[in-house]
C-alpha positions as CSV (number, residue, x, y, z in Angstrom):
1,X,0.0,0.0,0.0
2,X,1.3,3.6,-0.4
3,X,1.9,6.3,2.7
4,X,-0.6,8.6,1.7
5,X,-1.7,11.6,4.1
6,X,-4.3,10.3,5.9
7,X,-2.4,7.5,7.5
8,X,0.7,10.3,8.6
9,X,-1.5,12.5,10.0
10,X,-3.7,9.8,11.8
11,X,-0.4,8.6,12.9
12,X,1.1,12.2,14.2
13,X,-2.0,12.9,15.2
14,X,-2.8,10.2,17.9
15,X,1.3,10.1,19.0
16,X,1.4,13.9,19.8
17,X,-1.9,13.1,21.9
18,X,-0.7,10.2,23.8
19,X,2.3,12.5,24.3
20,X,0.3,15.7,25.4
21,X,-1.7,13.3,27.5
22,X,1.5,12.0,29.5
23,X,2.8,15.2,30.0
24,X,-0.6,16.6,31.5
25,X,-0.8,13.7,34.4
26,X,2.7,13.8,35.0
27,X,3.6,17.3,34.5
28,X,3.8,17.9,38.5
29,X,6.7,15.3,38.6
30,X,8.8,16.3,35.7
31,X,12.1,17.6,37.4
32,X,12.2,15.0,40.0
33,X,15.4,12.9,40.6
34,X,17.1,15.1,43.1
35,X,16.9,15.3,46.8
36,X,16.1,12.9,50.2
37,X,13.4,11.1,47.6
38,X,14.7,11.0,44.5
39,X,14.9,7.1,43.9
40,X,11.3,6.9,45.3
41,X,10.4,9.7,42.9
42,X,11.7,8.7,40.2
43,X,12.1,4.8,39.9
44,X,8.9,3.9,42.2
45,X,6.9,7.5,41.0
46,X,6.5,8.4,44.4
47,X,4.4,5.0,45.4
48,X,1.4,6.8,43.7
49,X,0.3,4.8,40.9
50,X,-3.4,4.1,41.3
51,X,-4.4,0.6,40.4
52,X,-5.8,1.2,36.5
53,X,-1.9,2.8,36.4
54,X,-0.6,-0.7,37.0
55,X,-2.6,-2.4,35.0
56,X,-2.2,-0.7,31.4
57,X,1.7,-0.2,32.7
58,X,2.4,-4.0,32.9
59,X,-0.2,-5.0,30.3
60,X,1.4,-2.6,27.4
61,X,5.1,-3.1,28.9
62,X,4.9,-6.9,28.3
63,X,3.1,-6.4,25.0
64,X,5.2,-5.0,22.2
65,X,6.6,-5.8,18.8
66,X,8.1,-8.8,20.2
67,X,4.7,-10.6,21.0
68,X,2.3,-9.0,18.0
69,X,5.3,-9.2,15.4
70,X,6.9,-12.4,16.9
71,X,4.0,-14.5,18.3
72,X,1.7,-13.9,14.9
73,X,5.0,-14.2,12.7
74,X,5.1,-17.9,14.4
75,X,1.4,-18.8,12.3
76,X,0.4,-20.9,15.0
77,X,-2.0,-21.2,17.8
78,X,0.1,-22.6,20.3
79,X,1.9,-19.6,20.9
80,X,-0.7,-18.9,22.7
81,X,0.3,-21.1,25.6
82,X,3.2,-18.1,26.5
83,X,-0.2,-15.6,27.3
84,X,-2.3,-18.2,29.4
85,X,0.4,-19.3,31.2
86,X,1.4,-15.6,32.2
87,X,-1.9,-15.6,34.1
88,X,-0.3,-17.7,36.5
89,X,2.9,-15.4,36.8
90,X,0.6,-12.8,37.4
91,X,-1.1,-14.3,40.1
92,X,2.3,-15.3,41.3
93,X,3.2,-12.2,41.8
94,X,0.3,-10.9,43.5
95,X,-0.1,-13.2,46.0
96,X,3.4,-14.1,46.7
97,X,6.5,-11.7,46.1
98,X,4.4,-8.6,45.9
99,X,3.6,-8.9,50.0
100,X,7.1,-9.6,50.2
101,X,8.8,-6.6,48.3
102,X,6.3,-4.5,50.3
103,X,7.4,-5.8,53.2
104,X,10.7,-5.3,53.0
105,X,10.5,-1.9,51.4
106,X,12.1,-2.9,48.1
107,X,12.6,-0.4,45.1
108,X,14.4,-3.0,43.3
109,X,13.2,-7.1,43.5
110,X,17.3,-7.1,43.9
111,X,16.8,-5.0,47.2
112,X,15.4,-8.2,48.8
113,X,18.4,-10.1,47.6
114,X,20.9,-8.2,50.1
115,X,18.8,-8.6,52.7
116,X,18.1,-12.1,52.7
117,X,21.4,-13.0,51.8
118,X,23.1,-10.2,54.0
119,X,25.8,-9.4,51.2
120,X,25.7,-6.4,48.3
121,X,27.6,-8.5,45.7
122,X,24.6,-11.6,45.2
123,X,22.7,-7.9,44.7
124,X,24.9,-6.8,42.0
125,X,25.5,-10.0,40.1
126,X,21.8,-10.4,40.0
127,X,21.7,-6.7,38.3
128,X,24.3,-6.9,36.3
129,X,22.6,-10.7,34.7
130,X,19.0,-8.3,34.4
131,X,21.2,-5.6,32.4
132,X,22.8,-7.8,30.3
133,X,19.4,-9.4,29.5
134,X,17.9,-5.8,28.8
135,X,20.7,-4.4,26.4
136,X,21.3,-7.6,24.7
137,X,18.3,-9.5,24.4
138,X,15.0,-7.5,24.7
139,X,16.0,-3.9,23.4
140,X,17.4,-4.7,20.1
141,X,14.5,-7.0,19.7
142,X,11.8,-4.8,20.3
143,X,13.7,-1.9,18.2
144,X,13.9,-4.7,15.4
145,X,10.4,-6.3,15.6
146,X,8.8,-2.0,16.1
147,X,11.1,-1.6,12.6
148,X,10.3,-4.1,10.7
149,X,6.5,-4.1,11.5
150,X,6.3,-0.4,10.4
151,X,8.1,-1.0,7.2
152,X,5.8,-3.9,6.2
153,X,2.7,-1.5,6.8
154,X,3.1,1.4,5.0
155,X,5.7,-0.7,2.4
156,X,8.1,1.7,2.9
157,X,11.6,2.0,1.0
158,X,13.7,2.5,4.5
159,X,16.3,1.4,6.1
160,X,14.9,-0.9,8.8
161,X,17.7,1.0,10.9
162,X,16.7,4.8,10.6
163,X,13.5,3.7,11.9
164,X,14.7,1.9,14.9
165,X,16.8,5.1,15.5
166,X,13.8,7.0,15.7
167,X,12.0,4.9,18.0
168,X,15.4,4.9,20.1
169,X,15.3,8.4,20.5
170,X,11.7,8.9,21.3
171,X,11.4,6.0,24.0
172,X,14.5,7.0,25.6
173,X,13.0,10.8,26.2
174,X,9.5,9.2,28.2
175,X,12.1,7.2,30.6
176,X,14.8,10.0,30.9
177,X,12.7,12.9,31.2
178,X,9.4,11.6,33.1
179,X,10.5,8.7,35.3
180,X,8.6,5.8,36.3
181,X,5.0,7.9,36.2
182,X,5.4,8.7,33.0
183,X,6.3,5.7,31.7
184,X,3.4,4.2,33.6
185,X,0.9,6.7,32.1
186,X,1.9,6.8,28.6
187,X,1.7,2.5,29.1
188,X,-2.3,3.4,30.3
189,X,-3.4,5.6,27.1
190,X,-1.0,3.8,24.4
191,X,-2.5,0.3,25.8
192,X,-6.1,1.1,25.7
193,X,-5.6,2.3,22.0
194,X,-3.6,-0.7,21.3
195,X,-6.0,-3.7,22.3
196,X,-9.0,-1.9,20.9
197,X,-7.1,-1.5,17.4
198,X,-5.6,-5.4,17.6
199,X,-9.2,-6.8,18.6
200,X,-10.2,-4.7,15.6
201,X,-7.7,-6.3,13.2
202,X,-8.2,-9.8,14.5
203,X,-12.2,-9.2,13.7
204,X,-11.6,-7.9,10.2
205,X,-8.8,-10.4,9.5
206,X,-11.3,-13.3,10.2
207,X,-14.0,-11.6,8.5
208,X,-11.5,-11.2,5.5
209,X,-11.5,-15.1,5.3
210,X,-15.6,-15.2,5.9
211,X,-14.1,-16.7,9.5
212,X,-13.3,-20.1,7.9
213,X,-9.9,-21.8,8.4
214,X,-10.1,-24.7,6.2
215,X,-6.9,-25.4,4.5
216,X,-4.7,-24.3,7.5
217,X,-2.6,-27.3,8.4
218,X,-4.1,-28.5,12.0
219,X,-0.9,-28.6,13.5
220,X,-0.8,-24.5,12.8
221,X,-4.6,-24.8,14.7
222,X,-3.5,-27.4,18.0
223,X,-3.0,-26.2,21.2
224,X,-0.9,-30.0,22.0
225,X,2.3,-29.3,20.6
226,X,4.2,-31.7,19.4
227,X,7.7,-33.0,20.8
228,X,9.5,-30.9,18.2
229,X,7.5,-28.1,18.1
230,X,8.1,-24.6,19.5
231,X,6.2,-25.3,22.6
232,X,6.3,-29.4,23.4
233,X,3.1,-29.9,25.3
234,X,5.4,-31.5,28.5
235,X,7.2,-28.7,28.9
236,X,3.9,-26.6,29.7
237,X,4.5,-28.2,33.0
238,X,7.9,-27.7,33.5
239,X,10.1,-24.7,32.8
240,X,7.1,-23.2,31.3
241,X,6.3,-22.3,35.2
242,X,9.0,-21.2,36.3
243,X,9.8,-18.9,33.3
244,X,6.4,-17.5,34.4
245,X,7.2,-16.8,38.0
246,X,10.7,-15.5,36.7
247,X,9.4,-12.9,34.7
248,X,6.2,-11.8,36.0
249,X,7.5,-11.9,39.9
250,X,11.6,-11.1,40.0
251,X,11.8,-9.3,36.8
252,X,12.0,-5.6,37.5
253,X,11.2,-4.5,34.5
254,X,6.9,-5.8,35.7
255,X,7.8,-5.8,39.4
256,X,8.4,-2.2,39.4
257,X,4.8,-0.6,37.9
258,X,3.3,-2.8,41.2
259,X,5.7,-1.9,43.7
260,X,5.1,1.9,43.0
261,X,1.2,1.6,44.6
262,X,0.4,3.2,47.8
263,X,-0.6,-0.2,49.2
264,X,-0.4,-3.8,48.6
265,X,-4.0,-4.3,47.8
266,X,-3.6,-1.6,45.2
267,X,-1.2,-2.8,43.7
268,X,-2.9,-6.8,44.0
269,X,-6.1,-5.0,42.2
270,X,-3.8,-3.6,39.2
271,X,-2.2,-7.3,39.4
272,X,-5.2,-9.0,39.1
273,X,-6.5,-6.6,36.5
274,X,-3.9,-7.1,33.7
275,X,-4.1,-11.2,34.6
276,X,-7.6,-11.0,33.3
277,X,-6.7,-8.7,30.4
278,X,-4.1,-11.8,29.9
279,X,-6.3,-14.4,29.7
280,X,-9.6,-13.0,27.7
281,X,-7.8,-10.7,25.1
282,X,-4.4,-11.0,24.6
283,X,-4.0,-14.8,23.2
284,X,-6.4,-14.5,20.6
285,X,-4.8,-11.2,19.2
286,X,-1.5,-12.6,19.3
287,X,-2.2,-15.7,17.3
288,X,-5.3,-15.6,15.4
289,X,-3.9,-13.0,12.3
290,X,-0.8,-14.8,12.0
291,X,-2.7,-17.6,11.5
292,X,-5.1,-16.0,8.7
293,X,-2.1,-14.1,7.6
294,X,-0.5,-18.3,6.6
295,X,-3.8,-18.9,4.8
296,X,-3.8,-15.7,2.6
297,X,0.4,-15.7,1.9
298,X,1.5,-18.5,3.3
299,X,3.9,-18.8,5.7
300,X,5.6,-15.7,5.7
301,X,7.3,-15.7,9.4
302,X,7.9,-12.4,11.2
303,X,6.3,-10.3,8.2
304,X,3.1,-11.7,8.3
305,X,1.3,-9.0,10.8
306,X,2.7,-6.1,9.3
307,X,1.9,-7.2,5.6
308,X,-2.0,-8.2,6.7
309,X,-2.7,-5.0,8.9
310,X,-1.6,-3.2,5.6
311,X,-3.2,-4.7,3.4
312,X,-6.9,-5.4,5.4
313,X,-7.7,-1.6,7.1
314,X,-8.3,1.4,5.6
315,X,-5.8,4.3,5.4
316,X,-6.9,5.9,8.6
317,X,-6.8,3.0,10.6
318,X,-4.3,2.2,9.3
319,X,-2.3,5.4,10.1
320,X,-4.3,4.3,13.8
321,X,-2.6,1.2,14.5
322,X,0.6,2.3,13.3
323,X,0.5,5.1,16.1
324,X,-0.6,2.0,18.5
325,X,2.2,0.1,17.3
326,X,4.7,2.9,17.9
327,X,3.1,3.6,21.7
328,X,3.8,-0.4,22.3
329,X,7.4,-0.1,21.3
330,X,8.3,3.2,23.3
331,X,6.3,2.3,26.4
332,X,8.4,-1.6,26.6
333,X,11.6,0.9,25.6
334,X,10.9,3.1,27.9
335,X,10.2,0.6,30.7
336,X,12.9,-1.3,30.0
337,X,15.1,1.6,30.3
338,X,13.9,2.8,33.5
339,X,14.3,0.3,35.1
340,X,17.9,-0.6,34.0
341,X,18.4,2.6,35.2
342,X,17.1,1.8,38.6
343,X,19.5,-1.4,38.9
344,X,22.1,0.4,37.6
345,X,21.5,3.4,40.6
346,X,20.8,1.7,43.0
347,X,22.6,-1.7,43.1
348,X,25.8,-0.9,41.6
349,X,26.9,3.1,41.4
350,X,25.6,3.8,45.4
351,X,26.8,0.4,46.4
352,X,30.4,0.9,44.8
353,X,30.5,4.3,43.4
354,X,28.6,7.0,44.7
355,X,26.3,6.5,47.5
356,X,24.5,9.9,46.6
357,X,24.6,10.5,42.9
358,X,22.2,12.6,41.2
359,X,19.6,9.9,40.2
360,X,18.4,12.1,37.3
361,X,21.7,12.7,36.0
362,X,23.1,9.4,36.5
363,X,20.2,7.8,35.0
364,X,20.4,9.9,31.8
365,X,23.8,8.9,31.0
366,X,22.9,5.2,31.9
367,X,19.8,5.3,29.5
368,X,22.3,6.8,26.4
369,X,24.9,4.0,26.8
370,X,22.3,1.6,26.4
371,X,20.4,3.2,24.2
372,X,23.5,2.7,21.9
373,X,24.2,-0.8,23.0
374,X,21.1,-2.0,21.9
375,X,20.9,0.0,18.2
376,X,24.5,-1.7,17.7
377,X,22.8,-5.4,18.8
378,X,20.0,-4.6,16.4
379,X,21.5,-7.1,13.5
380,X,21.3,-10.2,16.0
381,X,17.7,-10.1,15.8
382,X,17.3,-9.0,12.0
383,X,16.0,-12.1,9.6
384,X,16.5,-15.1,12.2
385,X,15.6,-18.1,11.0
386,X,12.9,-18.8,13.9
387,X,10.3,-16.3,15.5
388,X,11.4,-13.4,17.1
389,X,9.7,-14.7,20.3
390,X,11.3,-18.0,20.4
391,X,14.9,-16.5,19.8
392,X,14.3,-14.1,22.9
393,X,12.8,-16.9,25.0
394,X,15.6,-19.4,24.2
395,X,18.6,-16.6,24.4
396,X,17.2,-15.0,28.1
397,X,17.4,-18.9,29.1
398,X,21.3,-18.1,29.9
399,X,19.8,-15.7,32.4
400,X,16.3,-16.7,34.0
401,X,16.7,-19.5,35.5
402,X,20.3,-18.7,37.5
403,X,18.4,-15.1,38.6
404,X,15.4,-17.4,39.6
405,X,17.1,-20.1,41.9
406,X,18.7,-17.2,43.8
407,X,15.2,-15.6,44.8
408,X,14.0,-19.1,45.2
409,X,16.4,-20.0,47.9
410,X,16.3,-16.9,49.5
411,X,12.7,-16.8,50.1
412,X,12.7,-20.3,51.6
413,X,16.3,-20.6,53.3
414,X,18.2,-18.4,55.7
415,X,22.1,-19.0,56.6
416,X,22.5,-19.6,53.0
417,X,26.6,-18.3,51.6
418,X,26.3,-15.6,49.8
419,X,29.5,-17.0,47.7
420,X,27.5,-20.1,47.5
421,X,24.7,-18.8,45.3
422,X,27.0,-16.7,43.4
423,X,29.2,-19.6,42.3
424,X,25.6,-21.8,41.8
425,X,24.1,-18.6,39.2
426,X,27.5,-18.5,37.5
427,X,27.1,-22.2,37.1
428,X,23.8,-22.0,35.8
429,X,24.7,-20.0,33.4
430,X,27.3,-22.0,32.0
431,X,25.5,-25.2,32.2
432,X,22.6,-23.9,30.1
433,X,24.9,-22.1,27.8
434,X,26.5,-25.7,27.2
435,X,23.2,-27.6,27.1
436,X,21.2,-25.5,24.3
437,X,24.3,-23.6,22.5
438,X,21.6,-20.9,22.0
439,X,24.2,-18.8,19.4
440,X,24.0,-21.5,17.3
441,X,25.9,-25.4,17.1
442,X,25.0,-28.8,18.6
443,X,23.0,-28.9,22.0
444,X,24.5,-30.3,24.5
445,X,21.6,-32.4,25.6
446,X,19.2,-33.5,23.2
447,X,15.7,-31.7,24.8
448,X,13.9,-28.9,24.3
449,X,15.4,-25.9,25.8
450,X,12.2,-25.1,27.9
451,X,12.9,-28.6,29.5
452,X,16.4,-27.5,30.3
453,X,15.8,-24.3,32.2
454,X,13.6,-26.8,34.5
455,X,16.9,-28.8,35.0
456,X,18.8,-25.5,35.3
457,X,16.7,-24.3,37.8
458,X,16.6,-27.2,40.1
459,X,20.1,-28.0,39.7
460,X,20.7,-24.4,40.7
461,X,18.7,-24.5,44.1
462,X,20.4,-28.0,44.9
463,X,23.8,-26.4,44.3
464,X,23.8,-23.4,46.4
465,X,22.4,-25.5,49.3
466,X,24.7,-28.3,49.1
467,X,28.0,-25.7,48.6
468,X,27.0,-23.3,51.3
469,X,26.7,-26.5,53.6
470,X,30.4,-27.5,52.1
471,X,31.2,-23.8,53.0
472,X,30.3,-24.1,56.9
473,X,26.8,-22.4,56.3
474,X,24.0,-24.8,56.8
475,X,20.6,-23.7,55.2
476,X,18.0,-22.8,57.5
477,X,14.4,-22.8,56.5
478,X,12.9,-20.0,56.8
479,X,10.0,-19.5,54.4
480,X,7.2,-19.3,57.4
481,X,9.5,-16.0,58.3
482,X,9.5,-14.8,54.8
483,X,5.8,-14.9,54.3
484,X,4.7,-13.9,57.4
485,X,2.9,-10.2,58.0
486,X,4.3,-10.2,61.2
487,X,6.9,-6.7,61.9
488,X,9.3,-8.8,63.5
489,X,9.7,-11.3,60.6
490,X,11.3,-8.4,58.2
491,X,14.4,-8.8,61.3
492,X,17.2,-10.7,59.5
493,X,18.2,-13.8,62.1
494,X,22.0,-14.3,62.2
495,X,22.4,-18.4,61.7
């Protein structure tokens, strides 16, 4: 289809509002970063974020080019298992770790690290694993899938690279300039505008085929995936759990937008609110136009959205969804960034830096490097040979798990070696890098690599407990402490 100048000023026209919107709510806290609250202000907007804030912040943070792109670029249903099983990360984290980081007055899930384990370094390592996943993994792939989705939409004769630029810029301004509450708002409008536009493109797509899916293969239909399919149907019961509770419960990217309510219950109420936006509209939008998309082209992988949304709506919705499209990949940009910049603050420059840096400043300088990281990782992600989804779930395996099994034991375990758990994550991290070889090569272990973060997992937990008891520190359970509402269970007990 051509650009014409309906769909650019539908497009200007709705980002400059989202924009103006943002700036109205939050222009009372632009400027904040300095002085006895600054961290609070900034990273955790003051612990004001009502609960629809929370919501449309973790609903449009998780759902970006990455999913839209990369889950209907797969052309099969059973992608769908990654949403429905994210309901139960959701309620993970509601129920469980979100008392907890309230409790112990966390502005980072890595905060709760140092205290149950008594040591800053499991703290930093942690961080330093998140920030590593962030610049190399999840930046550059949301840059690539925003990129590549606008030039199969409006056809355009661009370097995929200029555009990614652009959207660099843009989402690194929301994070830099506006904090968390700004990056939280802007989340709320662009996400409302974005599932009502996807719900409208899923409708029209299946009306486009008179809603009749004869002559798609059924294993492109199945929710019982094969053994050699992207999603075995085992695995939905075994790392498909914990990469669930990893994300949606020690990732700071999502912890963050619910640890910056006034109170638990707010936050549980935003929580519970995106869960349901999870399970009743997300997995048919991610799955159901890549799926008509196979039987109108064929299986065109990754292009597939982008090349149906142009060529079903009309140029002003059109222009619409491309302005939706662009909100979803600033707001996950722009969440992404702020909280690297949190980790980066708080767990590494005060701990071994500067214990009172100017959180503004410091964060704007953080944001830039990676900002420029990420464009320069951009080629990693451009034409791989599987989804965009499956490349990022499979890569952030070197990282999950290991970050996981250190929460893990120390939520349930006290008296646990800090050195210990360092040496098992480290270990992790090589053992899964051996098992999968996810840059390419022979596996080394012949299963699916959702299978192996199970095994990493475990093998993690047993590791740090056995070591630290080699190490003169026998574990301590100490999960009734942990989970307890009581004051005097936030006291750390010496073993």
């Amino acid at each position: 289809m051509e650009l014409n100048s309906i769909q650019v000023l539908v497009f200007l026209g709705l980002t400059g509002l989202i924009a103006a919107a943002t700036w109205w709510f939050c222009r009372d806290s632009i400027g904040r970063g300095e002085g006895e609250n600054a961290e609070s202000d900034y990273f955790l907007a003051g612990g004001s974020l009502k609960w629809y804030f929370v919501a449309g912040s973790i609903t449009l943070t998780n759902l970006s080019t990455d999913q839209l792109v990369g889950m209907n670029g797969a052309q099969m249903a059973l992608l769908a298992w990654w949403e429905l099983a994210a309901v139960v990360g959701l309620f993970m984290l509601a129920l469980i770790f979100i008392p907890v980081y309230y409790k112990y007055n966390c502005t980072t899930t890595t905060e709760l690290l140092e205290r149950r384990y008594e040591n800053p370094h499991i703290r930093a390592l942690i961080s330093v694993l998140f920030l590593l996943g962030n610049v190399g993994i999840f930046l550059p792939a949301i840059l690539y899938g925003g990129s590549l989705f606008m030039i199969n939409l409006f056809d355009l004769d661009i370097s995929l690279y200029i555009i990614a630029a652009l959207f660099a810029v843009v989402g690194a301004a929301y994070a830099i300039f506006g904090g968390l509450r700004a990056v939280a708002v802007s989340d709320t409008f662009s996400g409302v505008l974005l599932l009502g536009l996807a719900i409208l493109v899923t409708v029209i797509a299946l009306n486009a085929i008179g809603w009749d899916l004869s002559g798609v293969p059924k294993e492109r239909l199945t929710l019982i995936g094969a053994p050699d399919s992207d999603i075995p149907f085992a695995t939905l019961f075994t790392g498909m759990l914990f990469i669930q509770m990893f994300y949606w419960s020690t990732n700071q990217t999502i912890t963050q937008r619910a640890m910056a309510s006034p109170t638990v219950r707010e936050a549980q109420k935003g929580i519970f609110a995106a869960a349901a936006i999870r399970l009743l509209i997300v997995p048919p939008i991610i799955v159901l136009p890549g799926i008509v998309a196979f039987k109108l082209y064929g299986d065109v992988g990754d292009t597939a959205y982008g090349q149906l949304v142009g060529d079903i709506l009309p140029a002003f919705l059109s222009g619409a969804f491309a302005a939706a499209i662009a909100a979803a990949v600033l707001t996950t940009f722009n969440s992404i960034l702020n909280a690297s910049a949190a980790l980066w603050v708080m767990d590494i420059h005060e701990t071994y830096v500067n214990k009172k840096p100017n959180v503004r400043r410091l964060s704007f300088w953080v944001s830039v490097v990676m900002v420029l990281m990420s464009f320069a990782l951009i080629p990693v992600f451009n034409n791989p040979e599987a989804s965009i989804i499956n490349t990022v779930q499979q890569l952030y395996g070197l990282l999950s798990m290991p970050i996981l099994s250190a929460f893990i034991v120390g939520l349930l375990f006290r008296n646990v070696s800090a050195n210990a758990m360092i040496a098992s994550v480290i270990a992790g991290v090589l053992f899964y890098g051996w098992a999968t070889n996810p840059f390419g090569g022979t596996p080394g272990i012949d299963l699916h690599y959702i299978h192996v973060m199970a095994i990493c997992l475990i093998g993690g937990v047993a590791f740090a407990l056995l070591l630290s008891t080699l190490l003169g520190r026998r574990p301590i359970w100490d999960a009734h402490r942990v989970f307890s509402r009581s004051p005097e269970a936030m006291t750390p007990i010496d073993g």
